[in-house]
N, C-alpha and C positions, 0 to 999 in steps of 0.2 A: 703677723706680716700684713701691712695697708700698704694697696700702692692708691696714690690716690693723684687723680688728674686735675689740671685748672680749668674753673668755671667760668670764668667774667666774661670770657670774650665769647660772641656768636659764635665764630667761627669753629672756636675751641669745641664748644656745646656739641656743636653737630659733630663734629669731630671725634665726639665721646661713643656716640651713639655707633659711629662705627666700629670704632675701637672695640665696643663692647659685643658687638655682633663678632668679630672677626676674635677677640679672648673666647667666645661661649665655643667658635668652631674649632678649638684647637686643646678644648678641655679632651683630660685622657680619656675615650672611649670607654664603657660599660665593660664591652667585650676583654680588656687588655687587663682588667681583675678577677678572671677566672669567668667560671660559668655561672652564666644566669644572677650575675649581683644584684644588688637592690636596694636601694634609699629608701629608707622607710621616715615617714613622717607625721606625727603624732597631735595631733591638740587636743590637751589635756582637758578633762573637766573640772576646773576648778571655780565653777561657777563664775560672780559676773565681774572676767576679768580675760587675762589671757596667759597661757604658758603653752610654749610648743617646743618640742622636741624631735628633730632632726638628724637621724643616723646613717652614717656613708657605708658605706661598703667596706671601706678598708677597717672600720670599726670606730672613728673618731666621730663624736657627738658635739652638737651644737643644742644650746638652747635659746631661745625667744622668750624673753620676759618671765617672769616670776611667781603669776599669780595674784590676787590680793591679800592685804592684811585689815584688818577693823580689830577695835576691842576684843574680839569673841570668835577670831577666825583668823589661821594664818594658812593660805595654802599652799606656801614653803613647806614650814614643818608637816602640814597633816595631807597634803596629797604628792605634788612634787620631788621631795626628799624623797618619802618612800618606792614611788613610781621608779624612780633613776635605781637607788641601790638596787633594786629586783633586776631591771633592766642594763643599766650601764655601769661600770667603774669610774667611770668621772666623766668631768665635762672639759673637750678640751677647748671650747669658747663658753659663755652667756653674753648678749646682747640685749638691753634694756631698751627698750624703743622708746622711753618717753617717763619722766619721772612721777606722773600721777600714782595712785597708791596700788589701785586695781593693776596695775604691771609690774611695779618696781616693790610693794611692800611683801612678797612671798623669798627676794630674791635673798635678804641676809640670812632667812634659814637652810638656802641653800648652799651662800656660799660656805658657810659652816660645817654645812649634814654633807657636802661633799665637794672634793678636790675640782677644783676651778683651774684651768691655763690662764688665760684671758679673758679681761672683760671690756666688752666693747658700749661706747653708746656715741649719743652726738652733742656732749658735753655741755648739758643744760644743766646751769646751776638752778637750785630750785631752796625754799624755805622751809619746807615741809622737814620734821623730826624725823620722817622714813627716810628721806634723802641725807641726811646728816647720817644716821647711824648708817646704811651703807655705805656712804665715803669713810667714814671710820672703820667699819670693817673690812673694806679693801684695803687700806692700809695698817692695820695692824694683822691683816692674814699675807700682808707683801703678794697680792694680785696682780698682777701688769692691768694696767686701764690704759684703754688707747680711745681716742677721740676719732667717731667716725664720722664724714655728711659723703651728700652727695657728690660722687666721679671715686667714692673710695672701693675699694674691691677685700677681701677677707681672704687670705690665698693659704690659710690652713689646710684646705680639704682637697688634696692635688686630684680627685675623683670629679670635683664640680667645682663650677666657679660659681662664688657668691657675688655678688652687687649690692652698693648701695646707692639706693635710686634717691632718695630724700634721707634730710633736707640739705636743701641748697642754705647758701649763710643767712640770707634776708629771715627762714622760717628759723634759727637758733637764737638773730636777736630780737631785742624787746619791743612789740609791736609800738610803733611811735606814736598812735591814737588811742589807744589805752592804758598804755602804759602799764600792760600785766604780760607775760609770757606767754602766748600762744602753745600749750603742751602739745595738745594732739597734731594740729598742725606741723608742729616740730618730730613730728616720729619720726624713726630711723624704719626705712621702708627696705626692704631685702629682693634681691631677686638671685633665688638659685637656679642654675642652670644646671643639668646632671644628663650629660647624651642631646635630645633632641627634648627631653623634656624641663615643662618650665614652672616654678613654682615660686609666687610670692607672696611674700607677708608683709602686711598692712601696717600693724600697729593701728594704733587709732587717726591715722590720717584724714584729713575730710575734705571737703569735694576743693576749696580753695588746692592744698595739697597737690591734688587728682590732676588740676587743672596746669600745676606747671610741669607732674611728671609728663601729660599726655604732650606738651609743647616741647619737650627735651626729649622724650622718648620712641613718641607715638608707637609703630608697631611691635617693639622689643619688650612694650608692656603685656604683651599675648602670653596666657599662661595657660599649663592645664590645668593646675590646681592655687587657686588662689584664698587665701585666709581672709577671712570677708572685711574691711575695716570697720572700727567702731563698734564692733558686737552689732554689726546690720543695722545702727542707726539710720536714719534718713540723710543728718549731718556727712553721710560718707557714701559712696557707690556711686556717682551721678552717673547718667545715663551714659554719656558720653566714655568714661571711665569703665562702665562694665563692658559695654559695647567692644572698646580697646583692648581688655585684657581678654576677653572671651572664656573662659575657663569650662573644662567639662567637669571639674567641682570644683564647690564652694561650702566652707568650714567657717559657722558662725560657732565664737565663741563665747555666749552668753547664758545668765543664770535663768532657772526657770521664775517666771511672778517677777521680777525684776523691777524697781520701783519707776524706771527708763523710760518702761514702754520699747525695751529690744526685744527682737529686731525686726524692723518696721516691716511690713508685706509689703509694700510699695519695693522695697529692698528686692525681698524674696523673689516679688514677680518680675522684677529685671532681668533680673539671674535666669529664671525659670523660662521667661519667653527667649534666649536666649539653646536652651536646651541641656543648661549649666543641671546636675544633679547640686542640691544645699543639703547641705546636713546640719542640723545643731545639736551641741554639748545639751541644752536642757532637756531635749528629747533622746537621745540617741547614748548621750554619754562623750567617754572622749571620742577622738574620731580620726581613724588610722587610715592612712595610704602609702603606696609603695609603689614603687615605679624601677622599670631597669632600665632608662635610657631611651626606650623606644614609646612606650605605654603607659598608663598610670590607672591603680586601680586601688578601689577603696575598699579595706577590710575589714571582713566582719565578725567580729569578734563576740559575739553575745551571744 
């Protein structure tokens, strides 16, 4: 279920922005699913890539991206797959933020190694072999695939509302000065709302990105827990952008030695001079938090 509003006009734009504040105040209360619930929210370690998993209260599961795959490494099958079966019985969305391989190439071992509802992304055709066999395996497992951008909402989880902040149409098509597809820039950016608390994920978005959710958004970007973009690239966080979302955590998900150079300290110290707690997968492992709606606190599990 996408309801999704129109973007072209000014007026509309601003328009959304209330809209969206005035949806988050009318999500069902924490309190009205029993005592003491809890969203728990997960990014995985699956080295340097991204996979996150997202659980409501009511018991329905969301995940973020898939992981990567290389010759010698898939971590659908070897971390992902197995993390869910111990933890979940299926997934009743996945969301692909962006068809690069570090997100999208873990995602066919998952939609295999376990029962999928929906699959959402923002409908970027791409050339890559990973991108081909996923489209073949969504359709020969008969997946619902829905096309999401920006002003679209994900109304599976009647607990919280989800948002989709990016992209707008300009970042899905083909950049008209290079004439290659802008990926990251095209990521499908999330914002879940659960009570009073706020928590976004990034995908690999970068500061161009940054720059038209903060002109469409500005203060609805304010998050507690924000999933860092870019694996903490420099290419992503601009100042103005962290500044906005303010988070009192930050979850970089990147590999240790990484050939990258993630994720940047300039990164880090934004965050940091902020009063934002960062944690990273290469240090830390994956990196768990849970929130009831009022609070949001990060567990530890080691």
């Amino acid at each position: 279920a996408v309801f999704i509003f129109n973007l072209r006009e000014k007026v509309v734009r601003r328009k959304l922005v209330f809209a969206l504040l005035i949806l988050g105040n009318v999500a069902i209360l924490p309190g009205a699913l029993g005592e003491n619930p809890k969203m728990r929210v997960t990014v995985l370690d699956v080295g340097q890539g991204d996979a996150t998993l997202v659980e409501f209260p009511s018991g329905k599961t969301l995940l973020v991206d898939g992981g990567p795959k290389t010759f010698a490494y898939d971590a659908g099958e070897r971390i992902v797959v197995p993390f869910l079966k111990r933890t979940v019985k299926k997934l009743d969305a996945l969301v692909v933020t962006h068809p690069h391989s570090d997100h999208l190439g873990g995602v066919e071992a998952i939609l295999r190694g376990i029962p999928v509802g929906e699959v959402f992304d923002a409908g970027h055709p791409a050339e890559s072999s990973i991108y081909r066999v996923y489209q073949q395996t969504l359709r020969q497992l008969n997946i619902p695939h829905v096309a999401i951008s920006a002003g679209s909402t994900i109304d599976l989880f009647g607990e919280a509302r989800i948002f989709v902040l990016h992209p707008t149409r300009k970042f899905i098509q083909k950049d008209s000065l290079h004439f290659v597809r802008d990926f990251n820039n095209g990521s499908v950016v999330l914002k879940i709302l659960y009570g009073k608390v706020g928590v976004l994920l990034t995908g690999d978005a970068e500061v161009r990105s940054e720059t038209q959710m903060l002109l469409l958004y500005d203060g609805f970007l304010k998050s507690e827990l924000i999933k860092v973009g870019h694996h903490g690239s420099i290419t992503s966080s601009g100042e103005l952008f962290v500044q906005a979302t303010k988070p009192r955590y930050a979850a970089m998900s990147v590999a240790a030695l990484n050939k990258f150079g993630h994720p940047s300290m300039e990164v880090i110290s934004r965050y940091q001079s902020l009063g934002t707690q960062v944690a990273r997968t290469d240090q830390q492992g994956a990196l768990i938090y849970e929130t009831d709606g009022e609070t949001v606190r990060r567990v530890q599990w080691r």
